[in-house]
MARVOMI-354041 format. One record per residue (C-alpha): residue number from 1; x, y, z. Coordinates in Angstrom, 3 decimals, padded with zeros to 6 digits. Layout:
<rs>
(r NUM,(X,Y,Z))
...
</rs>
This chain:
<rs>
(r 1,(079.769,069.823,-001.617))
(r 2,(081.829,069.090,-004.859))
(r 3,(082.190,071.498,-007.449))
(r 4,(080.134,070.750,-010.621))
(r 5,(083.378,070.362,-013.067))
(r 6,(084.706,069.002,-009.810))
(r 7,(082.413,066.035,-010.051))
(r 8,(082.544,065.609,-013.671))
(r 9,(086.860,065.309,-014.222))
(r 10,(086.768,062.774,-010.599))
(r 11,(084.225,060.821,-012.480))
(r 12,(084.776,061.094,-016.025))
(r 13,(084.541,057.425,-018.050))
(r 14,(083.152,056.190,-014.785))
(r 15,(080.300,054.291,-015.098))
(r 16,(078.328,052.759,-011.983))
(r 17,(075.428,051.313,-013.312))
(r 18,(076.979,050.463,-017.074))
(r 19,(074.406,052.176,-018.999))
(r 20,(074.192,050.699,-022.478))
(r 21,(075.153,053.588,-024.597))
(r 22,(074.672,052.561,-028.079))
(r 23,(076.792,053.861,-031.012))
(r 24,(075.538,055.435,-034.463))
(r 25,(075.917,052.147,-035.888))
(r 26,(074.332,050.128,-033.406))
(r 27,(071.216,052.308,-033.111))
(r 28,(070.838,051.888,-036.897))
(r 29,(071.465,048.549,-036.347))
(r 30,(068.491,048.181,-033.955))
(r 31,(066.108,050.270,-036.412))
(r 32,(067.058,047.941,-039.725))
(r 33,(066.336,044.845,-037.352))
(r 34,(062.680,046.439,-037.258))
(r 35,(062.246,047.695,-040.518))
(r 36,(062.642,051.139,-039.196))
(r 37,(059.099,050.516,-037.650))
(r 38,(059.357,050.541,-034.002))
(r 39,(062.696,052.480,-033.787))
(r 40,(063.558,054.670,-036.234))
(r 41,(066.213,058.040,-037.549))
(r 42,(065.285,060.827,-038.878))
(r 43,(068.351,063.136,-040.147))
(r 44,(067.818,067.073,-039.460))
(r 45,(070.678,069.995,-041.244))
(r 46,(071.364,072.969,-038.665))
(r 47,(073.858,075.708,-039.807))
(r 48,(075.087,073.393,-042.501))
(r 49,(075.785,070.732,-039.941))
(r 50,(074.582,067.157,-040.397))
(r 51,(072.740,065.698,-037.330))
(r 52,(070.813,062.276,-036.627))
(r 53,(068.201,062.050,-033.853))
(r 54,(067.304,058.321,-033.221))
(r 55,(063.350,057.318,-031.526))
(r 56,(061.218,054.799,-030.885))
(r 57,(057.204,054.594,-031.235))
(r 58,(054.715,051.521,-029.879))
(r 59,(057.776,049.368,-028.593))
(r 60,(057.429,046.915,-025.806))
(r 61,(060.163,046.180,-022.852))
(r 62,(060.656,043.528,-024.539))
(r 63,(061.779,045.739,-027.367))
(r 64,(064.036,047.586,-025.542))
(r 65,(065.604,044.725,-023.438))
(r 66,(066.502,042.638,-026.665))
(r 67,(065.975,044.869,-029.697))
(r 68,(068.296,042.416,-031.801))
(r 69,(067.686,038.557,-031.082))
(r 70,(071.423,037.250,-030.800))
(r 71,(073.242,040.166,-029.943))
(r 72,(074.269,042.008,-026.268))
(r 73,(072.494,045.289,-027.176))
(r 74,(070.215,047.652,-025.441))
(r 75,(067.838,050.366,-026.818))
(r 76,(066.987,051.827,-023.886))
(r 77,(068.944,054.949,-025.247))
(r 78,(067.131,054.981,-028.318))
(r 79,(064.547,057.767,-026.879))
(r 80,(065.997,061.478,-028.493))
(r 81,(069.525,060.130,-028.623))
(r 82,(071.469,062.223,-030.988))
(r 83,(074.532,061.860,-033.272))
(r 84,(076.199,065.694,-034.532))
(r 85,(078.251,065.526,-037.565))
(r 86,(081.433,067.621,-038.384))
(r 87,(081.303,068.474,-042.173))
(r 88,(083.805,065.977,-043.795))
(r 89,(081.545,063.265,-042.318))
(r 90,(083.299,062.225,-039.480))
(r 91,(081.289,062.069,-036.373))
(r 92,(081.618,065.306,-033.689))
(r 93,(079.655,064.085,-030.828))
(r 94,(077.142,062.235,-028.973))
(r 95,(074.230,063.440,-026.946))
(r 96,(072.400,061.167,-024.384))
(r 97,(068.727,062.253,-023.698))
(r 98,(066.884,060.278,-020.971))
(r 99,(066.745,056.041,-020.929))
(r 100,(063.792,054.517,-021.073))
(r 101,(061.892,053.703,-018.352))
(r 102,(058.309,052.174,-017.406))
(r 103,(055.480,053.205,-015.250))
(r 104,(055.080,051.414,-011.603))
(r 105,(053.107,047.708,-012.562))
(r 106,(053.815,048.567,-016.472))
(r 107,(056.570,045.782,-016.876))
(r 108,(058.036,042.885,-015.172))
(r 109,(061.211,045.222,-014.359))
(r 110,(059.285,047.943,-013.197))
(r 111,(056.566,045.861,-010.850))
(r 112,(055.746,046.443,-007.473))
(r 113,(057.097,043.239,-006.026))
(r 114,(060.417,044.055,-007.609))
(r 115,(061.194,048.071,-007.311))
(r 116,(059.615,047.831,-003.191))
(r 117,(063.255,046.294,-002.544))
(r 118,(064.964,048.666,-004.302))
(r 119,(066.408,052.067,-002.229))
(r 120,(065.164,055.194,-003.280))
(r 121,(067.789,057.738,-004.280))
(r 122,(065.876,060.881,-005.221))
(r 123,(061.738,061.855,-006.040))
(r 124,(061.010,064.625,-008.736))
(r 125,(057.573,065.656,-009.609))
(r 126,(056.446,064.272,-013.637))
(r 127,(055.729,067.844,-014.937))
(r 128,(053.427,067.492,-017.795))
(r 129,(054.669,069.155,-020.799))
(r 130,(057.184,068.094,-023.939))
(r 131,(061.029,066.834,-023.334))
(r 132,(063.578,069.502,-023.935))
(r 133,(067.152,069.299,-024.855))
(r 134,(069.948,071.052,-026.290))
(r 135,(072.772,069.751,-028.311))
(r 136,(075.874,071.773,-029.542))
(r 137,(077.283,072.302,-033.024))
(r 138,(081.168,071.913,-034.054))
(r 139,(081.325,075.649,-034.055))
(r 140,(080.036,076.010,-030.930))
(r 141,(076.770,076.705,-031.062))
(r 142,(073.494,075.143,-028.884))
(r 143,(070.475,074.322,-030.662))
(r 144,(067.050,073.246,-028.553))
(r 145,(065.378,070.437,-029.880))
(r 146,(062.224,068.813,-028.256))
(r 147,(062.079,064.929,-028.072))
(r 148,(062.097,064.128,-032.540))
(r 149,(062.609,067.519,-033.896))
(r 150,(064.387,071.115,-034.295))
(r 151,(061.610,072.007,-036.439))
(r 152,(058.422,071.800,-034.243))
(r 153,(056.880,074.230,-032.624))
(r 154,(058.260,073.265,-029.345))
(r 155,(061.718,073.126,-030.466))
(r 156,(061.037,076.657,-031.859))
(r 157,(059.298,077.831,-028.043))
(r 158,(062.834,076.120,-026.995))
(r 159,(064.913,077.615,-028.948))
(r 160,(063.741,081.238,-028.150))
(r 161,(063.973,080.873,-024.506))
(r 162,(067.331,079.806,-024.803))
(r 163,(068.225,083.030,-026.946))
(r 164,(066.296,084.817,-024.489))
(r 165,(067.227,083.679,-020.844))
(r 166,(070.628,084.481,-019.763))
(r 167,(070.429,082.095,-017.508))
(r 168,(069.485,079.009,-018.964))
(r 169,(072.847,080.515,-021.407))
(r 170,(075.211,080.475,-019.430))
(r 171,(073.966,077.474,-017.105))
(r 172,(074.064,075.222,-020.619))
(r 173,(077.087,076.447,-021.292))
(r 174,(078.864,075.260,-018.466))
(r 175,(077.124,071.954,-018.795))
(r 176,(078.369,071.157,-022.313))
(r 177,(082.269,072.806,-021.290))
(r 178,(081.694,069.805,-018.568))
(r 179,(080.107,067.283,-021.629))
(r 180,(076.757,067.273,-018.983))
(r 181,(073.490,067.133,-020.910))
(r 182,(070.792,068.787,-019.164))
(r 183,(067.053,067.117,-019.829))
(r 184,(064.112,070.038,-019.299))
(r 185,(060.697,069.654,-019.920))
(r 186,(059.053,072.630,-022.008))
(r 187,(055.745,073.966,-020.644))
(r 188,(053.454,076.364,-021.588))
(r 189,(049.586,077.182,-021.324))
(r 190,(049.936,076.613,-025.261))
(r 191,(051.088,073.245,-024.773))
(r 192,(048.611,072.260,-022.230))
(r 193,(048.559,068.186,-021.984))
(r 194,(046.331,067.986,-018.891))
(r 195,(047.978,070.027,-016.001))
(r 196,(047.573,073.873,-016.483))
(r 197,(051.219,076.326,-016.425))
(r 198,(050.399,079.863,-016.206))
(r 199,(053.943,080.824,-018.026))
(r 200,(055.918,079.852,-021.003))
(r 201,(059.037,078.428,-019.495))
(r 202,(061.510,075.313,-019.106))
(r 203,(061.598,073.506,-016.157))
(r 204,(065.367,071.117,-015.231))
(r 205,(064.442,067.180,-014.606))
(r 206,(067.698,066.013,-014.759))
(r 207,(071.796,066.348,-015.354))
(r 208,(073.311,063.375,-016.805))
(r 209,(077.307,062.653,-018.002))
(r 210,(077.477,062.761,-021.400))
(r 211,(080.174,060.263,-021.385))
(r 212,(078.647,057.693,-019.135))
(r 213,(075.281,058.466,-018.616))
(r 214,(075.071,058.438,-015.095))
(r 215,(072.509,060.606,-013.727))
(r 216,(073.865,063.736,-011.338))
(r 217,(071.533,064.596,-008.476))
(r 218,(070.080,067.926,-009.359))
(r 219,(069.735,068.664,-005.176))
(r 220,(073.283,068.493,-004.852))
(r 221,(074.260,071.333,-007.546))
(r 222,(071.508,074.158,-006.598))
(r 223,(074.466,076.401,-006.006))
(r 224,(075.061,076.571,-009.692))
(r 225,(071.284,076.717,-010.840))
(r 226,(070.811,080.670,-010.530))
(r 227,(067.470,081.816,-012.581))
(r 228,(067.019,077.623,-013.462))
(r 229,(063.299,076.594,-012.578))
(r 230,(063.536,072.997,-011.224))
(r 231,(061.365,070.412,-010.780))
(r 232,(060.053,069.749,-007.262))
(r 233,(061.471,066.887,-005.357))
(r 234,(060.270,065.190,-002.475))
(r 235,(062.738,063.644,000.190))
(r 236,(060.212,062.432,002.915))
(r 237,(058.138,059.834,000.315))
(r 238,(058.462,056.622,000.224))
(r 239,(056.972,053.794,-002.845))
(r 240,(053.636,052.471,-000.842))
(r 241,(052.919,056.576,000.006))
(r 242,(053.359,057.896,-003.482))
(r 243,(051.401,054.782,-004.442))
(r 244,(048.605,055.995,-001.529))
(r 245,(048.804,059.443,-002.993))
(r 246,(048.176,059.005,-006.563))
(r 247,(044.620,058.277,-005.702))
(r 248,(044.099,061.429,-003.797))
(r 249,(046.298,064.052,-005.194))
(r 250,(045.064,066.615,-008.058))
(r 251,(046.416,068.890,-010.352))
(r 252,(049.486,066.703,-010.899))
(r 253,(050.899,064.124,-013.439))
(r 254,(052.491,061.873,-010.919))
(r 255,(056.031,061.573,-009.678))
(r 256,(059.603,059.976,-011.294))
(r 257,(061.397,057.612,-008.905))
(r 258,(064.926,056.780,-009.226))
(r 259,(066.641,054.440,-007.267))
(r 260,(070.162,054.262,-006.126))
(r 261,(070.654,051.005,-008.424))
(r 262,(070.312,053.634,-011.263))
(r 263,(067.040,052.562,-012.406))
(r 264,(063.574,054.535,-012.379))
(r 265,(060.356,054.421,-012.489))
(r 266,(056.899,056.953,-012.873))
(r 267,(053.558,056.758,-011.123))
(r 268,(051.019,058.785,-012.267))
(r 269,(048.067,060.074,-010.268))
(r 270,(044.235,058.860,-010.689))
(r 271,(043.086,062.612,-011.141))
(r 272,(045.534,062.647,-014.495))
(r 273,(044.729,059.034,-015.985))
(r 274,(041.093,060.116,-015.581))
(r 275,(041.263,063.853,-017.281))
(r 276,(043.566,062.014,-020.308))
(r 277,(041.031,060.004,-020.568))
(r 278,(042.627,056.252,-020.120))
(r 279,(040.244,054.376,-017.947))
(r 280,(040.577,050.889,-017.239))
(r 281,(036.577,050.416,-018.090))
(r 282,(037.847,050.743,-021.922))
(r 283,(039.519,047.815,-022.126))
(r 284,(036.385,045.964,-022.451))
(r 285,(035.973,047.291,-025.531))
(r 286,(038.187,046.843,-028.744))
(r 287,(038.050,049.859,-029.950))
(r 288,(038.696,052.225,-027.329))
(r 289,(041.937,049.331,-026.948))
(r 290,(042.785,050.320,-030.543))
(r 291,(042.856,053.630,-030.134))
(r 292,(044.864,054.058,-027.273))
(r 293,(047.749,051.994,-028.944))
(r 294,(047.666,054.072,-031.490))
(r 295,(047.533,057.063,-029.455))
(r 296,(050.596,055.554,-027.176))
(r 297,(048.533,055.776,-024.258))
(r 298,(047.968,052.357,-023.401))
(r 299,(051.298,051.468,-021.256))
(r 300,(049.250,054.107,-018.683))
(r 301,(046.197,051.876,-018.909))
(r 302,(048.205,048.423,-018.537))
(r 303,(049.465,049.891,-015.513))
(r 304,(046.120,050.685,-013.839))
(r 305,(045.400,047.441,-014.609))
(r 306,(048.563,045.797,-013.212))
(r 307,(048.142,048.101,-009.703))
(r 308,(045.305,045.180,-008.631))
(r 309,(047.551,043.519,-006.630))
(r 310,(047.745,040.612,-003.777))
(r 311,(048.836,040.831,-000.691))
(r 312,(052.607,039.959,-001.429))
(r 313,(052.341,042.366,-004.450))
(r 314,(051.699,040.264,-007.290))
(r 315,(049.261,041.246,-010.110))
(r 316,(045.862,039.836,-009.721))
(r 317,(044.854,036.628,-011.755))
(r 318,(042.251,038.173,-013.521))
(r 319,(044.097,041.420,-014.031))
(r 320,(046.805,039.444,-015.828))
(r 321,(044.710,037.621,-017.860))
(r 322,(043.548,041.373,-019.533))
(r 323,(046.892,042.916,-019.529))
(r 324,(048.320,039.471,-021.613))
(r 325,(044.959,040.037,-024.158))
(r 326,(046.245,043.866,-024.417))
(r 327,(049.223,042.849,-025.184))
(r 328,(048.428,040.034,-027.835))
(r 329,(045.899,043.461,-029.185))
(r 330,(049.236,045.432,-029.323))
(r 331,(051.189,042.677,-031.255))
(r 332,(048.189,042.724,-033.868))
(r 333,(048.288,046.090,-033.875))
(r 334,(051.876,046.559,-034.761))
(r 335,(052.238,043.787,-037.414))
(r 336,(049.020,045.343,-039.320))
(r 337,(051.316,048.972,-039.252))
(r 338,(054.090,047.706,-040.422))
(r 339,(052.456,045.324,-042.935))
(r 340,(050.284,048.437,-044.111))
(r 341,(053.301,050.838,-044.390))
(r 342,(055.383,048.642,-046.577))
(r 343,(052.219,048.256,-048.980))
(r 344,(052.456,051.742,-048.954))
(r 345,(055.920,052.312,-049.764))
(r 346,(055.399,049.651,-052.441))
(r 347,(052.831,052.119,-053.659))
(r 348,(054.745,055.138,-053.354))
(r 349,(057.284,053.608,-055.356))
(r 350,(055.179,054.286,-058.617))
(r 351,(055.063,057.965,-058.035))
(r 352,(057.007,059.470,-060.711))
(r 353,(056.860,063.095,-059.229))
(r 354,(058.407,064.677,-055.978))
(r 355,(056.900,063.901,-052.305))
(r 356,(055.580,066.811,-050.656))
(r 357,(055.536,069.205,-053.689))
(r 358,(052.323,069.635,-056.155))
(r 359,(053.119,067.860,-059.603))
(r 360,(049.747,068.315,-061.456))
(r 361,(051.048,065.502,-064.343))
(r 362,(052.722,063.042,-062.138))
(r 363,(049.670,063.034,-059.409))
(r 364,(047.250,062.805,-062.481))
(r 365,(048.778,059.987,-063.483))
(r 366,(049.409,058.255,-060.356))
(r 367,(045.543,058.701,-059.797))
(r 368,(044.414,057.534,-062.803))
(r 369,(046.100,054.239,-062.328))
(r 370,(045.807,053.822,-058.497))
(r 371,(042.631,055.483,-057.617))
(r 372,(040.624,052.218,-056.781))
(r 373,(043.908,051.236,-054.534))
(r 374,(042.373,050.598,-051.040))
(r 375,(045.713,052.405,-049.345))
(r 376,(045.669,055.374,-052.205))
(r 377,(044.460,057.461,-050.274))
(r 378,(047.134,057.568,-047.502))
(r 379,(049.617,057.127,-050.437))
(r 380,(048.309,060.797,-051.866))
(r 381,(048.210,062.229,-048.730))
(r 382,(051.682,061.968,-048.300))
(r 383,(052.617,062.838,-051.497))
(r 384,(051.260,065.955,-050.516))
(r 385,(052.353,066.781,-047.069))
(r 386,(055.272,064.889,-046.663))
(r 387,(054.186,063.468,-043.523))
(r 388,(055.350,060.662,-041.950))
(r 389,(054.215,057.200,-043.474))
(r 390,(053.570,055.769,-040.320))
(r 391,(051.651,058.442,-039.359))
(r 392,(049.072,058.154,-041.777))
(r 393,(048.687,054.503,-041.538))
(r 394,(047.599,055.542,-037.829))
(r 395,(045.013,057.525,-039.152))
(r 396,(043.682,054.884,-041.548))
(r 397,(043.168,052.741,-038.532))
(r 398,(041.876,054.786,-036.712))
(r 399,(039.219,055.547,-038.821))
(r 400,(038.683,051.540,-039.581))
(r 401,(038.093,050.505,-036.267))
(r 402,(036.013,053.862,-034.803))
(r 403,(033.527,051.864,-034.131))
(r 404,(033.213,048.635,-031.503))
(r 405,(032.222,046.113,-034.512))
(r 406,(034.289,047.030,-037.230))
(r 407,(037.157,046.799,-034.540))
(r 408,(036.166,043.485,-033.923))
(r 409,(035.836,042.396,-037.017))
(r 410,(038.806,044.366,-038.194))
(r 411,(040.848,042.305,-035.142))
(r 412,(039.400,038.776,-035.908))
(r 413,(040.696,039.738,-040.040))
(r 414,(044.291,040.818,-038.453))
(r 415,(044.660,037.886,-036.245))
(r 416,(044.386,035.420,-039.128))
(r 417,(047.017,037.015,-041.507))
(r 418,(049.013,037.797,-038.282))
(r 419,(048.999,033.992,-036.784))
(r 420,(049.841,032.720,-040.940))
(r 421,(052.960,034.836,-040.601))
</rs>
């Protein structure tokens, strides 16, 4: 069994499966080409250090696959991928997070017909919780971060077990003296999704080179993972039997597969889909359809829908024809967000005061002259709170299309303007 800084300086710059590792200006590249809609930055100061974490929200494969018509670049990096500044403005380092990738039936890449040739390198159990990482400062310092943020209350919950846990100290920092970014997933009975954890704790999903971003099997280095809580793995499942399971099995999210052709993919059992709450029966009706896009809970649904198959593995007919109306839903969807948020912005644009901080003359007077504005009130609620733009918008749709006919009607209204585009 090789070393772990053994295995990193024999493979270092090595790259098997030529990951697509994006560079800061590429990844703001791909977030311009989208308005900063579907992938976006948001820039974060820790001990006086600059740092940029790049994301995505209610992209498509497509997205991902060919985020920049005309050019050879991928986004699938574009989920937590982070960019640490030194102080003069010259760039420090790097730090990969996970790539993207689909549930079984979800995508063309990631149906059955295609993945049940593929050989299966390694099984993990999908622990249901938030995405953990750490990154390290120029002067040597690591930070935990959850997916977006070293502010939230996860990257807090992070943070302290970290400064608490000699363990998960020392074991990070002979990852980063090896550049080796370790992915956890933060659970805790305060940050219940769906499946119940009695303690507060992180839990290790996967090593990856920093440098490469090949993916190190975790089995191989348990020598070196003293005090580090793991996620199960499973060596005696194959595709059709996780597939068999996932209708059977409780008290579990589902499974991540990755195959030894680098690529992976996630199943997720019927007893989870049905607690969250994303059943198949809703996608008769437009609203529920609404609300799981703008929940980002629909690529679940989609692939309940897509698991109908035939006997050589292909999605059912009629099954197809409802995933491809989703999907023209999700495309309406996404053009009324962005089309609302840059009305917004527009309206923003007026406010004379400073967002997120009470000005009792410049709201007054913002009021007075936009009151009767049909998007004024998402434009003073983030005057007030700061909050995201985006997020907001959400909201306002949300509460448009509650109920089935408003969603209708608010759909057949958003198809027009959408197909005069």
């Amino acid at each position: 069994m090789l070393k772990f800084n053994q295995f990193i300086s024999e493979n270092k710059g090595f790259s098997e499966h030529s990951y697509y590792l994006p560079t800061y200006e590429e990844c703001r590249a791909i977030c311009d080409a989208h308005d900063k809609f579907l992938f976006y930055e948001t820039k974060h100061t820790v001990d006086g250090y600059s740092i940029s974490i790049f994301n995505y929200r209610l992209a498509t494969s497509t997205h991902f696959e060919n985020p920049i018509p005309g050019k050879d670049i991928k986004a699938y990096e574009m989920r937590g991928i982070s960019f640490v500044w030194n102080k003069d403005g010259s760039l420090f380092k790097r730090f990969l997070l996970l790539d993207k990738f689909f549930n079984v039936d979800q995508t063309p890449c990631s149906a059955y017909s295609v993945i049940k040739e593929y050989k299966i390198r390694n099984i993990f159990n999908k622990e249901d919780g938030s995405i953990a990482s750490f990154v390290q400062l120029p002067n040597g310092k690591i930070v935990g971060k959850s997916k977006a943020s070293f502010e939230s209350e996860q990257a807090v919950e992070i943070q302290n077990i970290y400064d608490n846990d000699p363990n998960i100290r020392s074991f990070l920092t002979k990852c980063f003296n090896n550049d080796v970014m370790a992915v956890f997933e933060y659970v805790s009975p305060s940050n219940r999704i769906v499946v119940p954890y009695a303690e507060t704790g992180l839990i290790l999903l996967r090593l990856r080179d920093n440098n490469t971003g090949e993916y190190i099997d975790v089995d191989d280095y348990k020598e070196h993972l003293t005090g580090i809580t793991v996620a199960e793995s499973y060596d005696d499942l194959g595709l059709d039997e996780l597939i068999e399971l996932k209708a059977i099995i409780k008290e579990k999210e589902g499974w991540i597969i990755q195959f030894t052709n680098g690529k992976m993919a996630k199943i997720k059992t019927d007893w989870y889909c049905d607690l969250h709450g994303l059943f198949t029966d809703d996608l008769s009706r437009e609203n529920k359809i609404i609300k799981m896009i703008l929940d980002e809970t629909i690529d679940d649904v989609i692939a309940q829908v897509a698991a109908d198959r035939d006997k050589d593995g292909n999605v059912m007919k009629h099954s197809q024809i409802v995933i491809d109306e989703v999907n023209e839903i999700i495309e309406v969807v996404n053009f009324k967000i962005s089309q609302i948020k840059d009305e917004v912005e527009d309206l923003l644009s007026n406010y004379g005061g400073v967002i997120g901080e009470e000005d009792f003359y410049a709201l007054k007077h913002f009021a007075l002259k936009y009151k009767k504005d049909e998007l004024f009130s998402i434009a003073i609620s983030h005057i007030r709170s700061g909050d995201d733009v985006i997020d907001k918008v959400k909201e306002f749709i949300s509460v448009k299309t509650s109920h089935l006919e408003k969603a209708r009607k608010w759909l057949d209204e958003s198809r027009k303007e959408f197909n005069n585009e």
